[in-house]
Gaussian input, Z-matrix of N, CA and C with variables (Angstrom, degrees):
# hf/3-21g

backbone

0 1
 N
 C     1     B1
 C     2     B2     1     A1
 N     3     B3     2     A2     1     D1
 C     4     B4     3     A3     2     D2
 C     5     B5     4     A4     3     D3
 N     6     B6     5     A5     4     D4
 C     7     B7     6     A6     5     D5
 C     8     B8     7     A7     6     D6
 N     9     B9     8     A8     7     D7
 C    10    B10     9     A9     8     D8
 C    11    B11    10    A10     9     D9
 N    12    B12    11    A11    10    D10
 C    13    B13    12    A12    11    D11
 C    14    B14    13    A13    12    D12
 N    15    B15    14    A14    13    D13
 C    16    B16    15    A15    14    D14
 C    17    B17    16    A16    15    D15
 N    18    B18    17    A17    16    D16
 C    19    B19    18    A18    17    D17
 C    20    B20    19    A19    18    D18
 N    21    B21    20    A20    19    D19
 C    22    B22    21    A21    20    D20
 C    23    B23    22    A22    21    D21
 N    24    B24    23    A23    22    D22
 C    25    B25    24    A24    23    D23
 C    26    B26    25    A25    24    D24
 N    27    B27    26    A26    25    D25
 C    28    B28    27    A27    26    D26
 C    29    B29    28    A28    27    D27
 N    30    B30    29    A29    28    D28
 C    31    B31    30    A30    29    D29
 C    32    B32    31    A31    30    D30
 N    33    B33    32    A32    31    D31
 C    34    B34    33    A33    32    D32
 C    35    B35    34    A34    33    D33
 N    36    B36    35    A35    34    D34
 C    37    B37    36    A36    35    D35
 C    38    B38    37    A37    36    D36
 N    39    B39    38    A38    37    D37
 C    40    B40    39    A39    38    D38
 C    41    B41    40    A40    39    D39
 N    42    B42    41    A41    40    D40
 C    43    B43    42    A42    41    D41
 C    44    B44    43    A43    42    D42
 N    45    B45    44    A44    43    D43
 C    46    B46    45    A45    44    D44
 C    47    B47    46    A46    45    D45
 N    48    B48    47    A47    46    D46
 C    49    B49    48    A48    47    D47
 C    50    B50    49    A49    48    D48
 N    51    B51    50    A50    49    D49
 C    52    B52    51    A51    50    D50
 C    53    B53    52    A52    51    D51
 N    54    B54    53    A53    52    D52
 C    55    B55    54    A54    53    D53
 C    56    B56    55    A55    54    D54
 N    57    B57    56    A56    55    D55
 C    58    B58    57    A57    56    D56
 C    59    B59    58    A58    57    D57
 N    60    B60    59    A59    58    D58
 C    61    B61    60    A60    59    D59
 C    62    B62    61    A61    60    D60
 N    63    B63    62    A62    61    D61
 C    64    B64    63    A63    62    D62
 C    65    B65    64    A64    63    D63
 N    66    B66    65    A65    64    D64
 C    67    B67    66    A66    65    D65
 C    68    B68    67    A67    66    D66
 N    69    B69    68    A68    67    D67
 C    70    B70    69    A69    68    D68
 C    71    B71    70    A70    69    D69
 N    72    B72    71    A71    70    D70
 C    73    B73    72    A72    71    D71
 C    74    B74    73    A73    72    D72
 N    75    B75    74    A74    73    D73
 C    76    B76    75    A75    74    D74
 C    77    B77    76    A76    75    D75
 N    78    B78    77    A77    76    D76
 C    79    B79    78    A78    77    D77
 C    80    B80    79    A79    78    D78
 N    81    B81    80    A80    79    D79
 C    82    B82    81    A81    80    D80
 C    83    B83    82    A82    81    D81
 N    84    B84    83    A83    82    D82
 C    85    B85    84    A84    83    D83
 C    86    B86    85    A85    84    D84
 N    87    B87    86    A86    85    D85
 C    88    B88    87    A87    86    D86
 C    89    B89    88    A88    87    D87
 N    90    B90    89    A89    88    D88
 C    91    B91    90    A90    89    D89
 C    92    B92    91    A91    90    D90
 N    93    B93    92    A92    91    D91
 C    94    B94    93    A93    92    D92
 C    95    B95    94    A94    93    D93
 N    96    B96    95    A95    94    D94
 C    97    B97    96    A96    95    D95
 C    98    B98    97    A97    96    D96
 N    99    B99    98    A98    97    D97
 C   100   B100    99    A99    98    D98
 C   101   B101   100   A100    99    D99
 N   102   B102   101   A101   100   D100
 C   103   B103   102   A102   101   D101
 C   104   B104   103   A103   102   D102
 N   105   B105   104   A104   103   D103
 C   106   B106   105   A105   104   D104
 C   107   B107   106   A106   105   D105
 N   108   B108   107   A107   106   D106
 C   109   B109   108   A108   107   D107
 C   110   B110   109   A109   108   D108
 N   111   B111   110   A110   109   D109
 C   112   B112   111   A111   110   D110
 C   113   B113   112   A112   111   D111
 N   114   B114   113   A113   112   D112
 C   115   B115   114   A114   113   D113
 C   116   B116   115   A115   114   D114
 N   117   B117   116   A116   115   D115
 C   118   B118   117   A117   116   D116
 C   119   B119   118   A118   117   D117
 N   120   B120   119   A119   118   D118
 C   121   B121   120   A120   119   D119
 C   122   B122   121   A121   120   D120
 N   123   B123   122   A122   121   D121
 C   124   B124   123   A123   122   D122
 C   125   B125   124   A124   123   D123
 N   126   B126   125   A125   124   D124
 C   127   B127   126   A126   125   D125
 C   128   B128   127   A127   126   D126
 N   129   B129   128   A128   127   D127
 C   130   B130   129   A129   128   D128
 C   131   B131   130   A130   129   D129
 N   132   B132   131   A131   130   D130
 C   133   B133   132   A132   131   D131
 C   134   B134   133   A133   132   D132
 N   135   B135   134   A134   133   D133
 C   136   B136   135   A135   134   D134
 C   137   B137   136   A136   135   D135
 N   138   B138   137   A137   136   D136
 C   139   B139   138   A138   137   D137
 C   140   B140   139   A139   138   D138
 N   141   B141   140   A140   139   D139
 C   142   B142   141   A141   140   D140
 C   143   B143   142   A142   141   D141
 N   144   B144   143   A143   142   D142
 C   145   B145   144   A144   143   D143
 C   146   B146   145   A145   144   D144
 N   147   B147   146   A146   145   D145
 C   148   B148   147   A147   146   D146
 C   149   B149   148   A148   147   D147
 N   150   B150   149   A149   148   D148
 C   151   B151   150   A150   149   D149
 C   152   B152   151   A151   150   D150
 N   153   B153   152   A152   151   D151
 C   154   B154   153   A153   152   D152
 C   155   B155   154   A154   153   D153
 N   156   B156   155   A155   154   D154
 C   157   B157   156   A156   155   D155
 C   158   B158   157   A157   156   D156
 N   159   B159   158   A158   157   D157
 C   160   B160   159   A159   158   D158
 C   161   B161   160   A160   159   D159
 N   162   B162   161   A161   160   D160
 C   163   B163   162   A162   161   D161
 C   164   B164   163   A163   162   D162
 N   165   B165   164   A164   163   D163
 C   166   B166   165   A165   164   D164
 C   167   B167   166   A166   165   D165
 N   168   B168   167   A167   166   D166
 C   169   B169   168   A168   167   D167
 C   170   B170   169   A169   168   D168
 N   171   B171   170   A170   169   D169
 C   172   B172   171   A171   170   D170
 C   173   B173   172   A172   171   D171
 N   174   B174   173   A173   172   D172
 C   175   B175   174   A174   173   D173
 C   176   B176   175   A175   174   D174
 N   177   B177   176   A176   175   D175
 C   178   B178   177   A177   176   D176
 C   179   B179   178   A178   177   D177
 N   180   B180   179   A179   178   D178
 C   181   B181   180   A180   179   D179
 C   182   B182   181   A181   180   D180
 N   183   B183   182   A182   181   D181
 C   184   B184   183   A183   182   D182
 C   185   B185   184   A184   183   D183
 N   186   B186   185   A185   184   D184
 C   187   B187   186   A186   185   D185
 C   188   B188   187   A187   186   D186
 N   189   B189   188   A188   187   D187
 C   190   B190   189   A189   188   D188
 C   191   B191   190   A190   189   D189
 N   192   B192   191   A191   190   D190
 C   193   B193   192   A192   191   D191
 C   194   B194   193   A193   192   D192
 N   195   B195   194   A194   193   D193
 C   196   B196   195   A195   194   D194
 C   197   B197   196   A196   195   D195
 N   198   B198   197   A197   196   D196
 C   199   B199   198   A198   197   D197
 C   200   B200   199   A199   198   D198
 N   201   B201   200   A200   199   D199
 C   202   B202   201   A201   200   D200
 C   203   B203   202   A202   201   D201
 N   204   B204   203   A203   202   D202
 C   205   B205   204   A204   203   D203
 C   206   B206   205   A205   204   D204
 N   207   B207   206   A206   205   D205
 C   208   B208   207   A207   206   D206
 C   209   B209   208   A208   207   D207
 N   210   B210   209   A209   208   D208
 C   211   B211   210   A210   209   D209
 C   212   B212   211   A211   210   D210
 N   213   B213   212   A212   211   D211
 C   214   B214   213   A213   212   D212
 C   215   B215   214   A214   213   D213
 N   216   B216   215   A215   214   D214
 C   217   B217   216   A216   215   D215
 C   218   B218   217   A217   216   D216
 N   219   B219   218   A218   217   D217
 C   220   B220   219   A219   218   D218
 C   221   B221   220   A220   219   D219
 N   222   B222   221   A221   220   D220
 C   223   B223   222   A222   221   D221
 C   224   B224   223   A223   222   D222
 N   225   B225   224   A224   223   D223
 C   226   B226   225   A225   224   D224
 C   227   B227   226   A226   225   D225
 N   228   B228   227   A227   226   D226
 C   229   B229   228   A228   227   D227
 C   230   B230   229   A229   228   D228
 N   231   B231   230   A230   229   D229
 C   232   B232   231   A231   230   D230
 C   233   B233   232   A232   231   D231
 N   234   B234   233   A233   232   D232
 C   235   B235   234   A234   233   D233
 C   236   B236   235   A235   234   D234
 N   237   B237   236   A236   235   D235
 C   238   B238   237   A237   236   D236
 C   239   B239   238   A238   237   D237
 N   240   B240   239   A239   238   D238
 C   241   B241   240   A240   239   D239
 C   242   B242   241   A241   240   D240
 N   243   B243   242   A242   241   D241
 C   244   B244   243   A243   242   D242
 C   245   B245   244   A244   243   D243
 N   246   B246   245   A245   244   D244
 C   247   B247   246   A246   245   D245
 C   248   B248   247   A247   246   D246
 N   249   B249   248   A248   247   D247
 C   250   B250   249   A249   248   D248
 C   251   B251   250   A250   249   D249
 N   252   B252   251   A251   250   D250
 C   253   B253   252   A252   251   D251
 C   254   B254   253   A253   252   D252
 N   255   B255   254   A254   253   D253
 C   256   B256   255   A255   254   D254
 C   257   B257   256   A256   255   D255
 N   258   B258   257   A257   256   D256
 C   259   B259   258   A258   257   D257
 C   260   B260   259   A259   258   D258
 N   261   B261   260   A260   259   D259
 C   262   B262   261   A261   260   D260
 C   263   B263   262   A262   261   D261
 N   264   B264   263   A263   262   D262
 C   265   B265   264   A264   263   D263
 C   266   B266   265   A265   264   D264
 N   267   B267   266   A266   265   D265
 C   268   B268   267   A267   266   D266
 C   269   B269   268   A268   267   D267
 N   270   B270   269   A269   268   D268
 C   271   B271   270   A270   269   D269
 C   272   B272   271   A271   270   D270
 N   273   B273   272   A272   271   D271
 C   274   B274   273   A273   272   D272
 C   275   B275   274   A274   273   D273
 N   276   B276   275   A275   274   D274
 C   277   B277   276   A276   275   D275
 C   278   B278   277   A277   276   D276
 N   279   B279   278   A278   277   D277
 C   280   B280   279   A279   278   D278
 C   281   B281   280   A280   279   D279
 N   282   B282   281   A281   280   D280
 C   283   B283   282   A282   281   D281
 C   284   B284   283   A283   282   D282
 N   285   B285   284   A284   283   D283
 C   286   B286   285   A285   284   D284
 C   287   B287   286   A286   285   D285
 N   288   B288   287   A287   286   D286
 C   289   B289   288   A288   287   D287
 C   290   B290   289   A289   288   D288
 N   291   B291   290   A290   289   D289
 C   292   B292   291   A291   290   D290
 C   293   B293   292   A292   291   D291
 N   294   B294   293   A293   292   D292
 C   295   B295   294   A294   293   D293
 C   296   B296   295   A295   294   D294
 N   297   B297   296   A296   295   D295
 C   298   B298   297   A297   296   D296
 C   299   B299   298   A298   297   D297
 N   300   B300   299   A299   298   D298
 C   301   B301   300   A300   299   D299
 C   302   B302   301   A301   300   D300
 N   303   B303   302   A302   301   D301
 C   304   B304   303   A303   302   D302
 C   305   B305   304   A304   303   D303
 N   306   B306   305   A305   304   D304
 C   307   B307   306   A306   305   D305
 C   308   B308   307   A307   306   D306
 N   309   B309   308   A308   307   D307
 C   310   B310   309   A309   308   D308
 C   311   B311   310   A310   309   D309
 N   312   B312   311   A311   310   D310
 C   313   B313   312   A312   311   D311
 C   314   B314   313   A313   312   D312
 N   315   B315   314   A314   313   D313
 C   316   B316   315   A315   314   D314
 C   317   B317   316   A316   315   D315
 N   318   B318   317   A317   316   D316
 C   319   B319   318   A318   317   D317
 C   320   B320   319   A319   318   D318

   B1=1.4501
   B2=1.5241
   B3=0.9609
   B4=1.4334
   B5=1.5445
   B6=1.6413
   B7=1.5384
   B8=1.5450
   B9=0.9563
   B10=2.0275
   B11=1.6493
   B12=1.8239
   B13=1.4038
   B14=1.4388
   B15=0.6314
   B16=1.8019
   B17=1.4328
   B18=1.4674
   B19=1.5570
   B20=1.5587
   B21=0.8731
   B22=1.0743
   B23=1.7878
   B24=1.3478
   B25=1.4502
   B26=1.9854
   B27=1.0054
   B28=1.7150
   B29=1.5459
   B30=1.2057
   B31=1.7832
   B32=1.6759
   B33=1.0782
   B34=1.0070
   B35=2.2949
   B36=1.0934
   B37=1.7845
   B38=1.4617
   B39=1.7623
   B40=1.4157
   B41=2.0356
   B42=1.0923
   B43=1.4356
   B44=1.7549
   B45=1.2169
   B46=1.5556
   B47=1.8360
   B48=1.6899
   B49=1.1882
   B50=1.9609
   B51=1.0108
   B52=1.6615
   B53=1.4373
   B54=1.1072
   B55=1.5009
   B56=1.8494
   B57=1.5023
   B58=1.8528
   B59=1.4571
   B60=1.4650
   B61=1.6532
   B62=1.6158
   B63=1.4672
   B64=1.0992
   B65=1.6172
   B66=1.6146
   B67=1.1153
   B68=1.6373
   B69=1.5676
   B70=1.4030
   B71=1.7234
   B72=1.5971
   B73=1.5199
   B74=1.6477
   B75=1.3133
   B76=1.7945
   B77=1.5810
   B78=1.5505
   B79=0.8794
   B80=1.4097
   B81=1.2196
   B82=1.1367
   B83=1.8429
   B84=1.4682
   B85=1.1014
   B86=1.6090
   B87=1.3879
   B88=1.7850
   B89=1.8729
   B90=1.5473
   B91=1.3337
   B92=1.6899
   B93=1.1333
   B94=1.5859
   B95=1.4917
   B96=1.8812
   B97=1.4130
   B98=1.5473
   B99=1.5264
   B100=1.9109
   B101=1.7616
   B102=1.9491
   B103=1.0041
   B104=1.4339
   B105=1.4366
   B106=1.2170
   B107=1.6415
   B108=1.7790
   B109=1.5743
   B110=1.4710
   B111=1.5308
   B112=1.6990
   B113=1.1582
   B114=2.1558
   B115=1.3691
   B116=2.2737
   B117=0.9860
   B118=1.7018
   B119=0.8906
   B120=1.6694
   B121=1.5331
   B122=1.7307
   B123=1.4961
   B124=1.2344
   B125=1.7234
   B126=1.6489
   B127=1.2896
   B128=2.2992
   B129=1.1929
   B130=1.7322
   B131=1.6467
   B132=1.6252
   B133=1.1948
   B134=1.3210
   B135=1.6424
   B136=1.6183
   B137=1.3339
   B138=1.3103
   B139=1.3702
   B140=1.6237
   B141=1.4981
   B142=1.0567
   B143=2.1860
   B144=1.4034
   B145=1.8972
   B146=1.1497
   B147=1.4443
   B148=1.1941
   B149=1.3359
   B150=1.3961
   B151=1.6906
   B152=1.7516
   B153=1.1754
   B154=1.3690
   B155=1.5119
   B156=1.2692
   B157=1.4325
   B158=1.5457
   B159=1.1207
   B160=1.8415
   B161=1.5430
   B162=1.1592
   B163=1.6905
   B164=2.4122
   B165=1.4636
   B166=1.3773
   B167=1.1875
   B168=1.8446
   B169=1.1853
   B170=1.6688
   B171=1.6150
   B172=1.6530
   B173=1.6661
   B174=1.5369
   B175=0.9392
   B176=1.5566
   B177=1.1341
   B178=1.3533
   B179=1.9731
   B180=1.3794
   B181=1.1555
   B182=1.7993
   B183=1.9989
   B184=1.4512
   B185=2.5952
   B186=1.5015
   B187=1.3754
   B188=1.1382
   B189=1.0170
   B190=1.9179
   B191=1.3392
   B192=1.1653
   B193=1.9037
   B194=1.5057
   B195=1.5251
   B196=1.3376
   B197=1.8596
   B198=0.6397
   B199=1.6375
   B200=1.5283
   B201=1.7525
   B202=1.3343
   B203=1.5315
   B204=1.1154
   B205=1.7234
   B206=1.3710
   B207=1.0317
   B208=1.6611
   B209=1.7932
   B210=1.2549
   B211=1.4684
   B212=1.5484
   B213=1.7523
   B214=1.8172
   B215=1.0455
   B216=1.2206
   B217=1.5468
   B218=2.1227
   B219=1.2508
   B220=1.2983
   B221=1.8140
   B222=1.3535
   B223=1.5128
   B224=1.2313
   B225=1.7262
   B226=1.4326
   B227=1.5311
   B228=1.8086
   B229=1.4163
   B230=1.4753
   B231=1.0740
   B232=1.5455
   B233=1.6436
   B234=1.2110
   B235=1.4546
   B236=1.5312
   B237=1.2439
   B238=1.6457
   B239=1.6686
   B240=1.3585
   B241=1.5512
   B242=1.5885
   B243=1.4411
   B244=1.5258
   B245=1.3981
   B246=1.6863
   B247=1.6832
   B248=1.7608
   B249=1.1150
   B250=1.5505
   B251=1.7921
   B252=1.0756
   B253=1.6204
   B254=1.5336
   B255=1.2969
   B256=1.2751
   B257=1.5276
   B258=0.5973
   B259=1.4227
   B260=1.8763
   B261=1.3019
   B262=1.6833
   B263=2.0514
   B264=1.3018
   B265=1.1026
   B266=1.5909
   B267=1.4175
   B268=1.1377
   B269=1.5652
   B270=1.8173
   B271=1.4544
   B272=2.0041
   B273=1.0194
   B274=1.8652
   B275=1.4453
   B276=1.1419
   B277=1.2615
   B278=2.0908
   B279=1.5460
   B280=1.0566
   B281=1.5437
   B282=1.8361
   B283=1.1955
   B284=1.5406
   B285=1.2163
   B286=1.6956
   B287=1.5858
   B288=1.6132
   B289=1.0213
   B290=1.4111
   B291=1.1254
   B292=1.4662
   B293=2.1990
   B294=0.8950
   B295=2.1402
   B296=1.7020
   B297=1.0413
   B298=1.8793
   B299=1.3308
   B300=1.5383
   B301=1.1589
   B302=2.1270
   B303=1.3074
   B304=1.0025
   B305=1.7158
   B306=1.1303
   B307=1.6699
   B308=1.0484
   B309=1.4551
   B310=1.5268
   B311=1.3831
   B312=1.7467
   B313=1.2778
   B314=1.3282
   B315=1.6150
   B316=1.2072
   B317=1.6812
   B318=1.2006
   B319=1.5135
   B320=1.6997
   A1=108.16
   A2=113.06
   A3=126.21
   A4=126.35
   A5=96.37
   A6=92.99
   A7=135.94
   A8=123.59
   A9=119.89
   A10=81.29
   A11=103.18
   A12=103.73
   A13=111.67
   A14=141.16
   A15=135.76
   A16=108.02
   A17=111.59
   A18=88.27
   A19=101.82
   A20=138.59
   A21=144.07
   A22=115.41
   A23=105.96
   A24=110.10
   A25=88.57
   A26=139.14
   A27=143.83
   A28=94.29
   A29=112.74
   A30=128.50
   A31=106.27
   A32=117.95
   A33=120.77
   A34=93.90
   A35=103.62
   A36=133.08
   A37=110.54
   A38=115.57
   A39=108.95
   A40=80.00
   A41=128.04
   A42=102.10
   A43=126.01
   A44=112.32
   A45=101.38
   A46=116.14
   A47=114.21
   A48=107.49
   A49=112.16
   A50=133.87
   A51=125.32
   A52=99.27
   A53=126.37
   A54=134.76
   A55=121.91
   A56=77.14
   A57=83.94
   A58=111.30
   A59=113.90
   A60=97.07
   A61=123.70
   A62=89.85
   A63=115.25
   A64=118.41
   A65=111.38
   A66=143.53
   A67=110.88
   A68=127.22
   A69=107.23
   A70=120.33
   A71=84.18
   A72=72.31
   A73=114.53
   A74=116.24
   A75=131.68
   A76=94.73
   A77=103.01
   A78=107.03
   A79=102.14
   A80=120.18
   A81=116.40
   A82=130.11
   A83=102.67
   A84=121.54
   A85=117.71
   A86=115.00
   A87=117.10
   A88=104.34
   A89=115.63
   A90=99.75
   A91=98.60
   A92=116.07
   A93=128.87
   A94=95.42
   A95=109.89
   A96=126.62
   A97=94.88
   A98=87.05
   A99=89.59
   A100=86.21
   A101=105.86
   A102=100.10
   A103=134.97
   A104=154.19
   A105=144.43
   A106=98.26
   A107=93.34
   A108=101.64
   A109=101.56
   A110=94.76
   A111=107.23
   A112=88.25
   A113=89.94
   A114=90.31
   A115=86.98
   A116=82.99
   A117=87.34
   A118=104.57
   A119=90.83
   A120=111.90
   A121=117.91
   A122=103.67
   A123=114.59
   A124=113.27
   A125=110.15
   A126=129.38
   A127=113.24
   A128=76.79
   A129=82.25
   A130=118.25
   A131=105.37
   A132=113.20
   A133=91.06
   A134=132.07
   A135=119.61
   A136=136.73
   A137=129.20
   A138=117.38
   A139=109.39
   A140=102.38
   A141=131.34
   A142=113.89
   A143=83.49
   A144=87.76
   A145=108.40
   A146=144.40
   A147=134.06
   A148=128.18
   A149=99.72
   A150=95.56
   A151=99.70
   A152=117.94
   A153=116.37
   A154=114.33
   A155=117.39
   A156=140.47
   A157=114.68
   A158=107.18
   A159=121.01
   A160=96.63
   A161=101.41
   A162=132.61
   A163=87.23
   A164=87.36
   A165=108.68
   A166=114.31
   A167=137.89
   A168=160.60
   A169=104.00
   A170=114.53
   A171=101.73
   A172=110.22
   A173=126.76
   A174=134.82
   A175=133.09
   A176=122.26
   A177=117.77
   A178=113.42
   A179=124.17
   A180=114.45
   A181=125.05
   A182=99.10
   A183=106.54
   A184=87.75
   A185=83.69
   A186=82.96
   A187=116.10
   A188=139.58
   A189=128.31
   A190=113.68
   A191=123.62
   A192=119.49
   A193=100.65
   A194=125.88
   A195=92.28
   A196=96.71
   A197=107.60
   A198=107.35
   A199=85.00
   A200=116.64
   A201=118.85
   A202=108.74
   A203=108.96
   A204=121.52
   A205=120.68
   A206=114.66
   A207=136.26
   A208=111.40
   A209=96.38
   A210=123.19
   A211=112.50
   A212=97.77
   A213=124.62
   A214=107.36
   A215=126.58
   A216=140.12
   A217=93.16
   A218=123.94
   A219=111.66
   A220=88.00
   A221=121.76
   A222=119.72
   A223=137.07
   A224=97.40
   A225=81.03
   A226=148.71
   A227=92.43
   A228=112.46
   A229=101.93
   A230=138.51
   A231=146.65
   A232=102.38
   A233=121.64
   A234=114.58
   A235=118.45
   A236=124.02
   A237=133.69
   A238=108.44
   A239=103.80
   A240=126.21
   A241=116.38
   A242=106.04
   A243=99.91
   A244=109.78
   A245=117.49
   A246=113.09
   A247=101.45
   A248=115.91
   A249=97.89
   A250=99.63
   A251=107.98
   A252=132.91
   A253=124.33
   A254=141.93
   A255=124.56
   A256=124.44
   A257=146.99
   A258=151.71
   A259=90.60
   A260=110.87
   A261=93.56
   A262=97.44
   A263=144.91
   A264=116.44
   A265=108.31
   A266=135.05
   A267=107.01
   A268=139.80
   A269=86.83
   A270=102.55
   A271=104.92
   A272=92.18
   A273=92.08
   A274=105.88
   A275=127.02
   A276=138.52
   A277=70.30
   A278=133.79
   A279=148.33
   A280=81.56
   A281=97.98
   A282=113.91
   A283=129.88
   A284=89.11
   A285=128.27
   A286=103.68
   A287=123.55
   A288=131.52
   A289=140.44
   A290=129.39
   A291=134.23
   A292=67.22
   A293=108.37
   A294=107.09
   A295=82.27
   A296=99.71
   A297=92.70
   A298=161.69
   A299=89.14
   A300=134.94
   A301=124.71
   A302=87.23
   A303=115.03
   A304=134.84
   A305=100.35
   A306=105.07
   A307=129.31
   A308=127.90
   A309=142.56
   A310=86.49
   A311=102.53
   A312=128.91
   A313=135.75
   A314=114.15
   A315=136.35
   A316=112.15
   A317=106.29
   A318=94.99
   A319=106.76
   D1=132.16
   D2=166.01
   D3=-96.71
   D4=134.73
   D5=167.75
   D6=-136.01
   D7=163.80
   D8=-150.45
   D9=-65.57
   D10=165.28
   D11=152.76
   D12=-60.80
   D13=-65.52
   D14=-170.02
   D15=-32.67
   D16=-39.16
   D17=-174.30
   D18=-96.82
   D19=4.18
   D20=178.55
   D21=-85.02
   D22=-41.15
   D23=179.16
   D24=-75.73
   D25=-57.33
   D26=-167.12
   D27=-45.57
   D28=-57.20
   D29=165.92
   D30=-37.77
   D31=-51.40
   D32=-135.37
   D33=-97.56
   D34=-57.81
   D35=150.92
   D36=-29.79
   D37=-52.37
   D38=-150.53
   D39=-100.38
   D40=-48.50
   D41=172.10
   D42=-61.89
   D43=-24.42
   D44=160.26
   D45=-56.59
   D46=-59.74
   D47=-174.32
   D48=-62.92
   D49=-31.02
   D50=144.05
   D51=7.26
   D52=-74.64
   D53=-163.26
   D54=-56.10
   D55=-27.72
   D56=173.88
   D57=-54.61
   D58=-30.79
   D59=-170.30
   D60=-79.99
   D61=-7.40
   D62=-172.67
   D63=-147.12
   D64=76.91
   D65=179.42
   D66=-67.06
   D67=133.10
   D68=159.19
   D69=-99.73
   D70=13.63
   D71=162.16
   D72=83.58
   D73=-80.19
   D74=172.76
   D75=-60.61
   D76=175.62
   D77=176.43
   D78=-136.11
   D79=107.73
   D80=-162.71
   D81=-88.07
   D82=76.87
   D83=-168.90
   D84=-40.65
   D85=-24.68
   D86=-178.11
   D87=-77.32
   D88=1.30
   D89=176.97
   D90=-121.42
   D91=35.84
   D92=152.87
   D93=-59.09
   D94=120.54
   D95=176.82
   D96=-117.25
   D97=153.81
   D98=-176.65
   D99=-81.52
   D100=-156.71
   D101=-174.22
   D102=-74.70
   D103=172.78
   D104=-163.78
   D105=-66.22
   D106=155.34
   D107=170.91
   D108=-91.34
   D109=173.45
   D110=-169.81
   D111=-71.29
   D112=135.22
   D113=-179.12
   D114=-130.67
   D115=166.89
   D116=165.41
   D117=-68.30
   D118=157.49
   D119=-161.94
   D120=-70.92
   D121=117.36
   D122=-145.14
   D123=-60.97
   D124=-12.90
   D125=164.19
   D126=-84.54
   D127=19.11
   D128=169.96
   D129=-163.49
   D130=22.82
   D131=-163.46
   D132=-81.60
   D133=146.80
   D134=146.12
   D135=-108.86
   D136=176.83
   D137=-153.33
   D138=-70.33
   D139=-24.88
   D140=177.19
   D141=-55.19
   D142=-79.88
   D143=152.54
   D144=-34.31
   D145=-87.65
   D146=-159.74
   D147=-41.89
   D148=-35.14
   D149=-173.30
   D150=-98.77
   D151=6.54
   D152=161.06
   D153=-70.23
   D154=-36.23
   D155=-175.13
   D156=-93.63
   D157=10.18
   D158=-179.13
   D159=-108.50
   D160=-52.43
   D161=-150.18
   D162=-65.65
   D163=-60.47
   D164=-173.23
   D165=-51.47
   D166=-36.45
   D167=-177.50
   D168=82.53
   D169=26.03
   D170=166.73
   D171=-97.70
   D172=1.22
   D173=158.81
   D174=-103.21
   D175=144.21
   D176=-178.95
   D177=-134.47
   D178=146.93
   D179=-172.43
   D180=-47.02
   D181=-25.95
   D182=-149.85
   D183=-91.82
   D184=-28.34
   D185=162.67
   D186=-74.23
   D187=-50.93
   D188=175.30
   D189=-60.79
   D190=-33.70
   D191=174.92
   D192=-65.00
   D193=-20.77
   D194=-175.77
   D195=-117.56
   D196=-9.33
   D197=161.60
   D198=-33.55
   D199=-91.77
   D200=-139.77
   D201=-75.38
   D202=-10.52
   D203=162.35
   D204=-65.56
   D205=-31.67
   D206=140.61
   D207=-40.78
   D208=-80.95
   D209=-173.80
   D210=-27.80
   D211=-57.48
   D212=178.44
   D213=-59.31
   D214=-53.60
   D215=-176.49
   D216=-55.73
   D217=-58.67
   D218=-138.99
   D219=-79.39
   D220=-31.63
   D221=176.77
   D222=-106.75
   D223=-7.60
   D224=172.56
   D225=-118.53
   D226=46.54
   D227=161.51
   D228=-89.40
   D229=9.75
   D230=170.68
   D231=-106.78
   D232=-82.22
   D233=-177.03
   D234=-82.26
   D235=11.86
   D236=-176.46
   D237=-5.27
   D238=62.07
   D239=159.79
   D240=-73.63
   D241=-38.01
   D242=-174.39
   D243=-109.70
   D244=118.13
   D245=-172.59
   D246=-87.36
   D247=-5.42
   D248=173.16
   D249=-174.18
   D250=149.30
   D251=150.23
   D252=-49.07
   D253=127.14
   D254=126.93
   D255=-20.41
   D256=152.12
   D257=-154.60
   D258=-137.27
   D259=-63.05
   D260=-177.36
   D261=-84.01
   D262=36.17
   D263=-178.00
   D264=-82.35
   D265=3.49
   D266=156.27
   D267=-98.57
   D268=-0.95
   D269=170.35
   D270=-68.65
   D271=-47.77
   D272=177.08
   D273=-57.93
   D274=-45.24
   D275=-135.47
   D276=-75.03
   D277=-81.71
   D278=104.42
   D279=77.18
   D280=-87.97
   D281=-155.64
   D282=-68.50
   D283=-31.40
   D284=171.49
   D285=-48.42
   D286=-66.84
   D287=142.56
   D288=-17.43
   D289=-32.31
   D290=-158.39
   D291=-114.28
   D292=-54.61
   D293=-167.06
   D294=-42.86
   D295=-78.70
   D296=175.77
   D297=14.34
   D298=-87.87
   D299=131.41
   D300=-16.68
   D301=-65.53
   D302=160.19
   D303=-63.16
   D304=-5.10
   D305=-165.77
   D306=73.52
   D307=17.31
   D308=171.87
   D309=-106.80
   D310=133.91
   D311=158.84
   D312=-144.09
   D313=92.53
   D314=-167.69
   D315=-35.47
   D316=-59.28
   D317=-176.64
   D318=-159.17

């Protein structure tokens, strides 16, 4: 199944903010990742792919928030769909990670 970018970035946004309810607070500077690995093309990625690439450990939450933070940035002074960022989504994104990490897996 396939899905549009739009729902995919909302997908992608509404499991980072998850983390708000459950903040760690620190910031845990030892899981600073350089930039994302090559990932498919993020306009044909599926939900399916992704969690193949979660599952696998070549993906990580704080690498996919900025994939499409990337993504927003490169189009959307053309389609100006998105009026703003999370501002902490890579601190969640972050946190999400360390849950992970941990053997908790949101979805």
């Amino acid at each position: 199944m396939q899905f549009s970018l739009a729902a995919r970035l909302v997908y992608v946004f509404s499991v980072v903010s998850i983390a708000l309810s459950n903040p760690t607070g620190e910031h845990p500077s030892h899981l600073d990742t350089p930039k994302p690995p090559t990932l498919p093309l993020l306009d044909n990625v599926s939900i399916e792919d992704l969690h193949v690439l979660f599952d696998n450990g070549s993906l990580t939450s704080v690498n996919l928030v900025r994939a499409y933070m990337e993504r927003i940035e490169e189009v959307n002074p053309t389609v100006r769909a998105v009026g703003e960022l999370n501002p902490d989504a890579l601190h969640i994104a972050r946190a999400l990670d360390v849950e992970r990490s941990m053997g908790r897996v949101r979805g």
